[in-house]
mmCIF file of the N, C-alpha and C atoms, coordinates in Angstrom:
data_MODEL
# 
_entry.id   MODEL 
# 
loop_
_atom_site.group_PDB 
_atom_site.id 
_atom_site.type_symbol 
_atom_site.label_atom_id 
_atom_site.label_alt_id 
_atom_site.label_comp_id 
_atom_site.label_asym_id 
_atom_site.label_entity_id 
_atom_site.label_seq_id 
_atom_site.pdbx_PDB_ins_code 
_atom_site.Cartn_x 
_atom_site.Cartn_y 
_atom_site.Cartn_z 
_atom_site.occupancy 
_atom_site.B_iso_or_equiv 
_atom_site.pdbx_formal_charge 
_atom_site.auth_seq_id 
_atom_site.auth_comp_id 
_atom_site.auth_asym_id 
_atom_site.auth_atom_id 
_atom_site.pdbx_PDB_model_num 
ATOM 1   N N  . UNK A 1 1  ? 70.198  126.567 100.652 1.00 0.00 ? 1  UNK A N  1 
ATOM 2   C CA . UNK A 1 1  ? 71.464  127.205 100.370 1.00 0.00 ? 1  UNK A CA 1 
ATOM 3   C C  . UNK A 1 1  ? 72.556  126.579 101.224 1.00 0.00 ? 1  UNK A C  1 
ATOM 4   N N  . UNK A 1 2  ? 73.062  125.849 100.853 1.00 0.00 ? 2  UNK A N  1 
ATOM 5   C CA . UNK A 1 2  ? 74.252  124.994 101.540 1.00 0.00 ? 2  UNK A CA 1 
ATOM 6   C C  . UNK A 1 2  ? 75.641  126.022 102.116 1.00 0.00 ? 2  UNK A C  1 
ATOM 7   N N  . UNK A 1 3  ? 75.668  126.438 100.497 1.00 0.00 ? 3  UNK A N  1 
ATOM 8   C CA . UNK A 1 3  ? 77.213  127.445 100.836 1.00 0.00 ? 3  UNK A CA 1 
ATOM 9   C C  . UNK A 1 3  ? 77.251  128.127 102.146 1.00 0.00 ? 3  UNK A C  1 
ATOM 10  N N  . UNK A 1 4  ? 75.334  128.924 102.085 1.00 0.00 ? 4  UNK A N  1 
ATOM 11  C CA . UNK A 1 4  ? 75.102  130.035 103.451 1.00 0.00 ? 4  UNK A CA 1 
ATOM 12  C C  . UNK A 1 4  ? 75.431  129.409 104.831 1.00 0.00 ? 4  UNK A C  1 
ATOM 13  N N  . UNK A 1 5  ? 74.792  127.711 104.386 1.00 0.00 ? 5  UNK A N  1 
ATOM 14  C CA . UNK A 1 5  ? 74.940  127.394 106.476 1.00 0.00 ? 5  UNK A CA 1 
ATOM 15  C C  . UNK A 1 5  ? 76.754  126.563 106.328 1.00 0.00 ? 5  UNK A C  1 
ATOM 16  N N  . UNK A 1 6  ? 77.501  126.343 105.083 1.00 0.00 ? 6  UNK A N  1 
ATOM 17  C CA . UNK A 1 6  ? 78.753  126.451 105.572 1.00 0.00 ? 6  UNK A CA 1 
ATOM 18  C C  . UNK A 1 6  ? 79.202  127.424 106.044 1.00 0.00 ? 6  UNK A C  1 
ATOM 19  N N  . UNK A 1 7  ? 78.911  128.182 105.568 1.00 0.00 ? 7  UNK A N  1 
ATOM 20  C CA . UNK A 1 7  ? 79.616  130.062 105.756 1.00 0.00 ? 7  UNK A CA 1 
ATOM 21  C C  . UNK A 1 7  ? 79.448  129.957 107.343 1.00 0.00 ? 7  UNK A C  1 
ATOM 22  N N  . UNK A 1 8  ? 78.125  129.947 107.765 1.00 0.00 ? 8  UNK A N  1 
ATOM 23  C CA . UNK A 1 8  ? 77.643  130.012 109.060 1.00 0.00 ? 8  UNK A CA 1 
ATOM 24  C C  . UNK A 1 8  ? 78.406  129.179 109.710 1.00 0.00 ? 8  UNK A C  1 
ATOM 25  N N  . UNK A 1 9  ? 78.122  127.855 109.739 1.00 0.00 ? 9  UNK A N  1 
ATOM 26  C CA . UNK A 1 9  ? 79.137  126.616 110.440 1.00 0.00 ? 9  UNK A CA 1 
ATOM 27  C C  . UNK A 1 9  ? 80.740  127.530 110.359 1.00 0.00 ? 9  UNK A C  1 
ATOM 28  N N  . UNK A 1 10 ? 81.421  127.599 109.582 1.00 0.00 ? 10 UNK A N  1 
ATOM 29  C CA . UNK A 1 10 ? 82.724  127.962 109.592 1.00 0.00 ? 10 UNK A CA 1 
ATOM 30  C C  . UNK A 1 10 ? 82.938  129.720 110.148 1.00 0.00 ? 10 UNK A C  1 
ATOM 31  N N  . UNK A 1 11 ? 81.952  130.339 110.246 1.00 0.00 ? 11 UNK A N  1 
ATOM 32  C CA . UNK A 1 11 ? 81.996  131.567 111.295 1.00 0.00 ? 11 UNK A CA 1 
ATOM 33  C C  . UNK A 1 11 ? 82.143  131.119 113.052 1.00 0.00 ? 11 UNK A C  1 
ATOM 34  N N  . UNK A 1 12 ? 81.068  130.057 113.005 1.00 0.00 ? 12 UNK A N  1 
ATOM 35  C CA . UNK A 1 12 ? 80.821  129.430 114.526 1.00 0.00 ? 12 UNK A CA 1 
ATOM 36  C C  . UNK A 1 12 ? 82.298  128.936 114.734 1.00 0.00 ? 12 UNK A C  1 
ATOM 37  N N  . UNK A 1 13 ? 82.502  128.075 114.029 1.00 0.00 ? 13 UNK A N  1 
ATOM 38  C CA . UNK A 1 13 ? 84.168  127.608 114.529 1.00 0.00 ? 13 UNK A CA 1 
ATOM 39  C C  . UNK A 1 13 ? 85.082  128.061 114.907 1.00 0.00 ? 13 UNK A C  1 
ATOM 40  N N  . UNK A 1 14 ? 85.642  126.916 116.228 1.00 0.00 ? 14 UNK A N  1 
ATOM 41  C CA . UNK A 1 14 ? 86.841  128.200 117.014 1.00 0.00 ? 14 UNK A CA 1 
ATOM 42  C C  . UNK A 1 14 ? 87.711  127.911 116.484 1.00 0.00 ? 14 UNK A C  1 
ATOM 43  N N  . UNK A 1 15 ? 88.392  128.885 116.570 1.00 0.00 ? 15 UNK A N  1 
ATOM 44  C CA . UNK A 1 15 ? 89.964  128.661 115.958 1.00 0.00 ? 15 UNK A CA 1 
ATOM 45  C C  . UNK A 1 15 ? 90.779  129.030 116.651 1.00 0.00 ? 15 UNK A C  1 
ATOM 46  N N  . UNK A 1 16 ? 91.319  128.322 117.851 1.00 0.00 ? 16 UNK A N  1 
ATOM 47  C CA . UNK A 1 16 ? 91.966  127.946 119.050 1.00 0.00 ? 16 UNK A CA 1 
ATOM 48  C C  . UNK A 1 16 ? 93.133  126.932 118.957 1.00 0.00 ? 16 UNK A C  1 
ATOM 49  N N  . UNK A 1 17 ? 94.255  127.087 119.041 1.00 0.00 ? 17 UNK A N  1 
ATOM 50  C CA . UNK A 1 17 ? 94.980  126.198 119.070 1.00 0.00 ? 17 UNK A CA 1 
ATOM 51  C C  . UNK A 1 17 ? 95.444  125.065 117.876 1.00 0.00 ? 17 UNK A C  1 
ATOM 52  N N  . UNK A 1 18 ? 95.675  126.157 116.554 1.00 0.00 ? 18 UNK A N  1 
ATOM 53  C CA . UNK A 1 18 ? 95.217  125.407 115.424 1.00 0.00 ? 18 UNK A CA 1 
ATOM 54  C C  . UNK A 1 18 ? 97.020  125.826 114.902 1.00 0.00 ? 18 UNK A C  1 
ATOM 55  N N  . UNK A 1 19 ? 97.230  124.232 114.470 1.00 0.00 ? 19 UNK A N  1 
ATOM 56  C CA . UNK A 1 19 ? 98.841  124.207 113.880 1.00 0.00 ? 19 UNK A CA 1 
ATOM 57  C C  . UNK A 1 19 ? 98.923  125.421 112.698 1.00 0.00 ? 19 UNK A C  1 
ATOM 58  N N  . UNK A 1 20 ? 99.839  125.590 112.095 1.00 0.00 ? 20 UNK A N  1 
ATOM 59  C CA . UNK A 1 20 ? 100.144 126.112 111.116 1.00 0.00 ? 20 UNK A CA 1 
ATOM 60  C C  . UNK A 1 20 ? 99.396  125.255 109.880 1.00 0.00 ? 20 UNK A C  1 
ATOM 61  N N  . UNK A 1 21 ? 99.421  124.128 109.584 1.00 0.00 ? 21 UNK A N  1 
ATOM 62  C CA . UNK A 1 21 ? 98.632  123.870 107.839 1.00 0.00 ? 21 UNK A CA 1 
ATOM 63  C C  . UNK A 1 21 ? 97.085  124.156 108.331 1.00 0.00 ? 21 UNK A C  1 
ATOM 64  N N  . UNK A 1 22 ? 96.748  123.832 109.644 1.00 0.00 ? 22 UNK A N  1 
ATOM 65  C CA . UNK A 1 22 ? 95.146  123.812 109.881 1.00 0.00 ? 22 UNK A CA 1 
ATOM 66  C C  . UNK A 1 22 ? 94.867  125.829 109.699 1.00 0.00 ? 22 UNK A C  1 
ATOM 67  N N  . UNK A 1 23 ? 95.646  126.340 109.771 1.00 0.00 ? 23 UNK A N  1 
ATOM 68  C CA . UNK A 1 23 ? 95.699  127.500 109.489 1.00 0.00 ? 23 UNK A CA 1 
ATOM 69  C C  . UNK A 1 23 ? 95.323  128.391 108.341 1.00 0.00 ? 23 UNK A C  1 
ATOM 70  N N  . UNK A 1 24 ? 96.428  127.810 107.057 1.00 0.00 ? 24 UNK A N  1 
ATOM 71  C CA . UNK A 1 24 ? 96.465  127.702 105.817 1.00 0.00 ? 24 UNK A CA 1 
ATOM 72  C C  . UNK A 1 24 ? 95.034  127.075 104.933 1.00 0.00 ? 24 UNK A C  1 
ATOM 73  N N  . UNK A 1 25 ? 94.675  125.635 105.603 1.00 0.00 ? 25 UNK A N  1 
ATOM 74  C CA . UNK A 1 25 ? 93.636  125.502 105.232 1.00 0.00 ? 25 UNK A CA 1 
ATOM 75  C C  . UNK A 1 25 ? 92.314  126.318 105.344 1.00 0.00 ? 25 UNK A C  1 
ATOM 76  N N  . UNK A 1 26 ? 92.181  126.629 106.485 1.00 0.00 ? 26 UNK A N  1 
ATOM 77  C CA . UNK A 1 26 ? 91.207  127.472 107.069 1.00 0.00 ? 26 UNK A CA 1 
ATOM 78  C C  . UNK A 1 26 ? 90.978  128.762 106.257 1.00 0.00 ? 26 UNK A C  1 
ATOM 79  N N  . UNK A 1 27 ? 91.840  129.651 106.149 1.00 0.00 ? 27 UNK A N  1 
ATOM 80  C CA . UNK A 1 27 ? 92.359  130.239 104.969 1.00 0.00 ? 27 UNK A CA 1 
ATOM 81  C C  . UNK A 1 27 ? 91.935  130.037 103.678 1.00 0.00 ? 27 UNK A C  1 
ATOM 82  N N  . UNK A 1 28 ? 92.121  129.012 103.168 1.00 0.00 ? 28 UNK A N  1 
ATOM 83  C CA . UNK A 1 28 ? 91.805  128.775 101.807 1.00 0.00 ? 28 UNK A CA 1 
ATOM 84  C C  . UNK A 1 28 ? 90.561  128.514 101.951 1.00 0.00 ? 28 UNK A C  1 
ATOM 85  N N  . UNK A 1 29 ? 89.571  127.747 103.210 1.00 0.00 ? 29 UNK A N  1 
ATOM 86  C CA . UNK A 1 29 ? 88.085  127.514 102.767 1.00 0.00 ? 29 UNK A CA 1 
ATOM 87  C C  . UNK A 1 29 ? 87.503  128.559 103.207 1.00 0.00 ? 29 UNK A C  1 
ATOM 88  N N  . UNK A 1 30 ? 88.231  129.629 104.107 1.00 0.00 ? 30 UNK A N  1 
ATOM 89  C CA . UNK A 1 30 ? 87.378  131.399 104.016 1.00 0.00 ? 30 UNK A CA 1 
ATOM 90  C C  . UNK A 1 30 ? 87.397  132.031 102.702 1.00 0.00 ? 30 UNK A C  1 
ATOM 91  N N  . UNK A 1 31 ? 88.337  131.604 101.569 1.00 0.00 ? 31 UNK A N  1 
ATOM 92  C CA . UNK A 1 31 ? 88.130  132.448 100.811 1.00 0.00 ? 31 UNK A CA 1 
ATOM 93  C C  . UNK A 1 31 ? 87.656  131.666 99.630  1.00 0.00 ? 31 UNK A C  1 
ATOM 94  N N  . UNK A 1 32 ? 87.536  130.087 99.538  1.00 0.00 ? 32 UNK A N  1 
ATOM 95  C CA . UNK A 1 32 ? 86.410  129.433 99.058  1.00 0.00 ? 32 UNK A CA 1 
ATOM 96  C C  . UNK A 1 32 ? 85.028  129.972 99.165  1.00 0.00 ? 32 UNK A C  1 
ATOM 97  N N  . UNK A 1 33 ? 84.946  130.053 100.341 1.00 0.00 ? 33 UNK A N  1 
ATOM 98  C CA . UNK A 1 33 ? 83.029  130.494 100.901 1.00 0.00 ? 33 UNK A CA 1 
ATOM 99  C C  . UNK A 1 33 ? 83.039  131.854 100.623 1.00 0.00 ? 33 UNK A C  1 
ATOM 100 N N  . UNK A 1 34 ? 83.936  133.142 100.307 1.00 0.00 ? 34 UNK A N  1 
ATOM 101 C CA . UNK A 1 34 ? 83.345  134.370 100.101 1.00 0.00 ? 34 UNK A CA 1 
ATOM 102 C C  . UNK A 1 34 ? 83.283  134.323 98.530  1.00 0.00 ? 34 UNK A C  1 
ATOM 103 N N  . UNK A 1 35 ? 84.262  133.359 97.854  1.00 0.00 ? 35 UNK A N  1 
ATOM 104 C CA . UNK A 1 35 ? 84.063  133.386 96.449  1.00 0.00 ? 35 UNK A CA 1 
ATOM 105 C C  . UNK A 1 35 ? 82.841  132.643 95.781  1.00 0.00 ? 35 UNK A C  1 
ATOM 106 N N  . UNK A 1 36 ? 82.360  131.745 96.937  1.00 0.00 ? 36 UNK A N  1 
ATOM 107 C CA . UNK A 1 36 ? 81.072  131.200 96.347  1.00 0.00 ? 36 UNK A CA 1 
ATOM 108 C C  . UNK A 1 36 ? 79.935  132.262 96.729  1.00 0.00 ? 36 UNK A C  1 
ATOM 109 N N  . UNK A 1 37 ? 80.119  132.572 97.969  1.00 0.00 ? 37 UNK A N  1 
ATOM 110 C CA . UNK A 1 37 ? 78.943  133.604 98.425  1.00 0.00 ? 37 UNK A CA 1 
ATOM 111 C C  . UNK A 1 37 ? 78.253  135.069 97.154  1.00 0.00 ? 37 UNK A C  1 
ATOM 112 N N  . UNK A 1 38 ? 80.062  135.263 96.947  1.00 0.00 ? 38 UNK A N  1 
ATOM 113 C CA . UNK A 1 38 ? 79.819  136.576 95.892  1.00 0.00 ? 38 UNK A CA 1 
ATOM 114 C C  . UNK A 1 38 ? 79.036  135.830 94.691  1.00 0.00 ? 38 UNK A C  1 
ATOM 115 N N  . UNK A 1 39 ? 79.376  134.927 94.227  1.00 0.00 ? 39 UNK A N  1 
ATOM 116 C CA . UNK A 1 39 ? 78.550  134.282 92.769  1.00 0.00 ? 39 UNK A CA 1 
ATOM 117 C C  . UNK A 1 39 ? 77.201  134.617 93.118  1.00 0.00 ? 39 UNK A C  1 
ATOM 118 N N  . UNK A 1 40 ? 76.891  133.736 94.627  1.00 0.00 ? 40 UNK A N  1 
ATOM 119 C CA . UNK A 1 40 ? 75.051  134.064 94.905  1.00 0.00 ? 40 UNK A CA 1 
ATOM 120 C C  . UNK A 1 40 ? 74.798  135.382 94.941  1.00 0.00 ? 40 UNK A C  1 
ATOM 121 N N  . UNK A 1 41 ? 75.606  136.426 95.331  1.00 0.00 ? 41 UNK A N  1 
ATOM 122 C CA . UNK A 1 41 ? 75.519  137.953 95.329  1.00 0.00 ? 41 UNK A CA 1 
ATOM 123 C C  . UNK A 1 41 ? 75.198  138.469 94.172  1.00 0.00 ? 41 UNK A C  1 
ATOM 124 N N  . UNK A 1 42 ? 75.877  138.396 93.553  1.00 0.00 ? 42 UNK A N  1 
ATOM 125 C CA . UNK A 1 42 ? 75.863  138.641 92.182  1.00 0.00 ? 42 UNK A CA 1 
ATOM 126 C C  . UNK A 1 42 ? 74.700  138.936 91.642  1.00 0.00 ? 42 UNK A C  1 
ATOM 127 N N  . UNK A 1 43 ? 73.986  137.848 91.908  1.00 0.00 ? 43 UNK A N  1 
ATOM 128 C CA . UNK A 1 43 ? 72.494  137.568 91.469  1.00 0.00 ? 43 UNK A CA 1 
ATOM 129 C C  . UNK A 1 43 ? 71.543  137.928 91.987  1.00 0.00 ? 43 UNK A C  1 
ATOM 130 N N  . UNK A 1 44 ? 71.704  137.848 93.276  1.00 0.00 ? 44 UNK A N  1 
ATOM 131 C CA . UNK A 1 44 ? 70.279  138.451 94.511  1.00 0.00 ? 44 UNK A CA 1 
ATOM 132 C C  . UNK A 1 44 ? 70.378  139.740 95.144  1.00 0.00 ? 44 UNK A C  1 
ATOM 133 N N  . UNK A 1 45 ? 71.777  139.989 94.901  1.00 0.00 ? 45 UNK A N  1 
ATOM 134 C CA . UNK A 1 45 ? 71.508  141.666 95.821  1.00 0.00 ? 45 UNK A CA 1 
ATOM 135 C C  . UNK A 1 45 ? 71.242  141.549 97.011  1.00 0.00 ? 45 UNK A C  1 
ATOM 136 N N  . UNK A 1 46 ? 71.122  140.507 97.792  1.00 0.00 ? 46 UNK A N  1 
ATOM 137 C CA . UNK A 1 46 ? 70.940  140.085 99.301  1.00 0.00 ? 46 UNK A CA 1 
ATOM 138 C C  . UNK A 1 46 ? 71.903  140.928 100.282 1.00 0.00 ? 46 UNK A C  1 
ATOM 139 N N  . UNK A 1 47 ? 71.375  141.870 100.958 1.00 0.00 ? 47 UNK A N  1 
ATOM 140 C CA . UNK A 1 47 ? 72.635  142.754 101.758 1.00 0.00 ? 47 UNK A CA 1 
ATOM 141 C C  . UNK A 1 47 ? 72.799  141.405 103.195 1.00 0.00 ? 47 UNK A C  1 
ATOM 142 N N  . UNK A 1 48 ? 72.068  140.715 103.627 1.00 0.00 ? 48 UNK A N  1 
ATOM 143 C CA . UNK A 1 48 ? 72.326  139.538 104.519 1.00 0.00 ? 48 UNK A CA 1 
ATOM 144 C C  . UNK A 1 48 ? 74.074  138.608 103.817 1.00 0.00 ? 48 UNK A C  1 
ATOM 145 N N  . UNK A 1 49 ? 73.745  138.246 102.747 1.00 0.00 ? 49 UNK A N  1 
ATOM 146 C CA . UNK A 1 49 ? 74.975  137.637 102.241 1.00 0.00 ? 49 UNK A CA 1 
ATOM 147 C C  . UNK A 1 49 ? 76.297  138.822 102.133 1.00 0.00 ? 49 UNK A C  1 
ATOM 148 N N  . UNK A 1 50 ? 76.197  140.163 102.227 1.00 0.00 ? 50 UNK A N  1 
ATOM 149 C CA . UNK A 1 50 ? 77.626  140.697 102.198 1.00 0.00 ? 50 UNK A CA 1 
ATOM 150 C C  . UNK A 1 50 ? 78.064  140.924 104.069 1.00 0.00 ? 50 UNK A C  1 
ATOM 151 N N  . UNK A 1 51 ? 76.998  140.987 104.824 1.00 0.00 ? 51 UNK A N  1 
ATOM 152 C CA . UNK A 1 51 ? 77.358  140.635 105.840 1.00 0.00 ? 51 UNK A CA 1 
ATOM 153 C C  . UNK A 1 51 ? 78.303  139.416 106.356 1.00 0.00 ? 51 UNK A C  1 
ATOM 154 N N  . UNK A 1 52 ? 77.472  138.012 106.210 1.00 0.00 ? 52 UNK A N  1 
ATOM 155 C CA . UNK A 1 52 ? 78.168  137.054 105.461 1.00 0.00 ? 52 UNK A CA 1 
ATOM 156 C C  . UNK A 1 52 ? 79.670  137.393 105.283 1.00 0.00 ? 52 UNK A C  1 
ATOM 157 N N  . UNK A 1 53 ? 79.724  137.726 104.550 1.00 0.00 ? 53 UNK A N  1 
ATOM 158 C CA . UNK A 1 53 ? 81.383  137.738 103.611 1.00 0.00 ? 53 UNK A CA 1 
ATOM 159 C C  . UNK A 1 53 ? 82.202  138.829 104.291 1.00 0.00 ? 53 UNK A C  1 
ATOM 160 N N  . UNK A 1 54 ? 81.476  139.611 105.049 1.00 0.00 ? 54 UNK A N  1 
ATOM 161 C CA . UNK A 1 54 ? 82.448  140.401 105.614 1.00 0.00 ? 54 UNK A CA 1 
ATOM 162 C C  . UNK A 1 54 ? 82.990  140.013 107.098 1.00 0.00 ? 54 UNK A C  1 
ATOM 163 N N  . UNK A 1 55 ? 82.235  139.239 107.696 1.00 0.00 ? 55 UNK A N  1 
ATOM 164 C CA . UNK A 1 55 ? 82.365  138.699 108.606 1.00 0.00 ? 55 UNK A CA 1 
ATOM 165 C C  . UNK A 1 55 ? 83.210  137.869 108.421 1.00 0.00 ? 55 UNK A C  1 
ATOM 166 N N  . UNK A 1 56 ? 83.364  136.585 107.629 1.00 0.00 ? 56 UNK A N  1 
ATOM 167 C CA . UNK A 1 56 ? 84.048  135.729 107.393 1.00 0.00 ? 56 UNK A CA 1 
ATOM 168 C C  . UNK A 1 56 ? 85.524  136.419 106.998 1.00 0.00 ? 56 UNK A C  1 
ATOM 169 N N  . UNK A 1 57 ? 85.441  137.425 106.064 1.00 0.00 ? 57 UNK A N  1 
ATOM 170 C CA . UNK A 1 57 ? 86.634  137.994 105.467 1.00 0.00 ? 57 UNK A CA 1 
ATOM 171 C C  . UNK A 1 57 ? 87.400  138.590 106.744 1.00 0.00 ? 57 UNK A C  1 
ATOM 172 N N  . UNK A 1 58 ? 86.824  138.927 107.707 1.00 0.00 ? 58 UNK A N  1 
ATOM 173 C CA . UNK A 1 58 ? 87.324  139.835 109.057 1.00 0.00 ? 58 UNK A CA 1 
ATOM 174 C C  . UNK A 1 58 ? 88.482  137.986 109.235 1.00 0.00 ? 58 UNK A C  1 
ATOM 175 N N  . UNK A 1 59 ? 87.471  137.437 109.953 1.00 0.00 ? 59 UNK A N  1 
ATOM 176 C CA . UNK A 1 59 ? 87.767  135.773 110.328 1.00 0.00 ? 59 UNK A CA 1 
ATOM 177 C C  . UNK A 1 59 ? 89.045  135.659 109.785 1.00 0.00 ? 59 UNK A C  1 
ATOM 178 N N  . UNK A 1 60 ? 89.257  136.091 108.175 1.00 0.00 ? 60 UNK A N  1 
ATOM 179 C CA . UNK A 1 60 ? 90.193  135.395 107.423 1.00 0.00 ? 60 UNK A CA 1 
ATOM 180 C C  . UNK A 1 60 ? 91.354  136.085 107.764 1.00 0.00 ? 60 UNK A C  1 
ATOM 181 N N  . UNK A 1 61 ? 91.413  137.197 107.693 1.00 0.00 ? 61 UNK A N  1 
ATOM 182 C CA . UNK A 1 61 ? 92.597  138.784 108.081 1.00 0.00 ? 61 UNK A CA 1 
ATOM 183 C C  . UNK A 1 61 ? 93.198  138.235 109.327 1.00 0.00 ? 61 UNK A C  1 
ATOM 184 N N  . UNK A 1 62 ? 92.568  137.836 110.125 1.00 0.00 ? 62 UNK A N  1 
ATOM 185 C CA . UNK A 1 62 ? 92.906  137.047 111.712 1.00 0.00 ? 62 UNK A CA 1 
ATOM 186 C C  . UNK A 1 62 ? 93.415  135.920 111.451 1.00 0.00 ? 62 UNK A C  1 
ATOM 187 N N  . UNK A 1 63 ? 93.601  135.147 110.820 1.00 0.00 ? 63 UNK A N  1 
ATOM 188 C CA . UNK A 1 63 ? 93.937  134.022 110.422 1.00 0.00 ? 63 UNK A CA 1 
ATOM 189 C C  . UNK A 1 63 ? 95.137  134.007 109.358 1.00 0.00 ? 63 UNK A C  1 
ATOM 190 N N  . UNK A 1 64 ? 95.235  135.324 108.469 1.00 0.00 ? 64 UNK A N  1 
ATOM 191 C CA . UNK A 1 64 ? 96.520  135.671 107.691 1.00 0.00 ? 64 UNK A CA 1 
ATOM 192 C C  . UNK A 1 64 ? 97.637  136.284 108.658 1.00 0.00 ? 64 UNK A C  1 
ATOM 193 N N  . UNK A 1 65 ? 97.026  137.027 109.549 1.00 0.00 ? 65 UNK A N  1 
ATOM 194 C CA . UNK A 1 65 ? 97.824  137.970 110.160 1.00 0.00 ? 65 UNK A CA 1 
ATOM 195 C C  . UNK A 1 65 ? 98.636  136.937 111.303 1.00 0.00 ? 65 UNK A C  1 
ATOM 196 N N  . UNK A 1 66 ? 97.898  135.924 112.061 1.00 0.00 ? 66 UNK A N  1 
ATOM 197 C CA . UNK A 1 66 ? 98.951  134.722 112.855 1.00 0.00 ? 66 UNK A CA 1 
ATOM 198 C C  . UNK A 1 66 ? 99.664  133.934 111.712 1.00 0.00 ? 66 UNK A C  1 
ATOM 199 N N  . UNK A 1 67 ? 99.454  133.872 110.612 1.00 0.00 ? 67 UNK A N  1 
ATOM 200 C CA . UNK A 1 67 ? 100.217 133.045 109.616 1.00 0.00 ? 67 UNK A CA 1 
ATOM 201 C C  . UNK A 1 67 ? 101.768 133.763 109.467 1.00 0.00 ? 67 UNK A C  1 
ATOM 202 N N  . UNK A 1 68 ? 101.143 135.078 109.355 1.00 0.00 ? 68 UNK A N  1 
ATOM 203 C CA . UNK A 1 68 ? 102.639 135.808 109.010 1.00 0.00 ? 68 UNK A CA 1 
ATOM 204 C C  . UNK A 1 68 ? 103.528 136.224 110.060 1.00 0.00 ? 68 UNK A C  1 
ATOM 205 N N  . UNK A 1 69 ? 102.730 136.182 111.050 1.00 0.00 ? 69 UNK A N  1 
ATOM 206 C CA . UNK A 1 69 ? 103.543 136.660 112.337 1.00 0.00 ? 69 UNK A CA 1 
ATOM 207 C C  . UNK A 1 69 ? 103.731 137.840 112.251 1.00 0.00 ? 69 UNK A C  1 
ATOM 208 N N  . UNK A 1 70 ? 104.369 137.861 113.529 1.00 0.00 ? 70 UNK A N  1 
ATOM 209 C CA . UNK A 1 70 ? 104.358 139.759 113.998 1.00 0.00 ? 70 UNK A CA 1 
ATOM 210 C C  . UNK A 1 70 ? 106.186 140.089 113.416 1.00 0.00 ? 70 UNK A C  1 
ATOM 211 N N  . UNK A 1 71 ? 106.143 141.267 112.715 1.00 0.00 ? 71 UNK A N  1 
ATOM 212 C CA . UNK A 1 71 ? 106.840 142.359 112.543 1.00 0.00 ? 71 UNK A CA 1 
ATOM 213 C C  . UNK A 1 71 ? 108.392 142.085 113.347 1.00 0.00 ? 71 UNK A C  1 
ATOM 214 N N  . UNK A 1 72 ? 109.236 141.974 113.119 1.00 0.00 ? 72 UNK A N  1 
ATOM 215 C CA . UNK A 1 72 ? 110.408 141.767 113.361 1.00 0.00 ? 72 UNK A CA 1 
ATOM 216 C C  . UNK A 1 72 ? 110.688 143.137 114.262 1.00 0.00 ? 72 UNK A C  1 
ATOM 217 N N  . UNK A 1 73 ? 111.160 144.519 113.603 1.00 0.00 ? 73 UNK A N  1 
ATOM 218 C CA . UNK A 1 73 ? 110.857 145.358 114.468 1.00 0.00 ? 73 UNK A CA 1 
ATOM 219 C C  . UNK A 1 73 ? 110.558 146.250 115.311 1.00 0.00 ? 73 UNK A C  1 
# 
């Protein structure tokens, strides 16, 4: 299962000091990997894979929320 040990690899990754597009990208391949994850879901009923996706999806919320910045005021 490839998608699972990207998912994994891209949970492990820090995300420290990351410009604004490395941001955006990051972003788009968290919600690449929960949209591939759900396809395998779909099918197996695996409660390990919604862990998976919720974890990552947490990852992603953290990663939208420095995109948009904080609240004016």
């Amino acid at each position: 299962m490839e998608i699972i040990n990207e998912a994994l690899a891209f949970e492990q990754a820090k995300m420290k000091n990351m410009s604004t597009s490395d941001r955006v990208v990051a972003s788009r391949e968290a919600k690449r990997l929960v949209l591939a994850l759900n396809e395998i879901y779909k099918k197996t009923k695996d409660s390990s894979l919604m862990d998976i996706m919720k974890r990552i999806t947490a990852k992603k919320r953290r990663i939208e929320s420095r995109l948009k910045g904080k609240p004016l005021i």
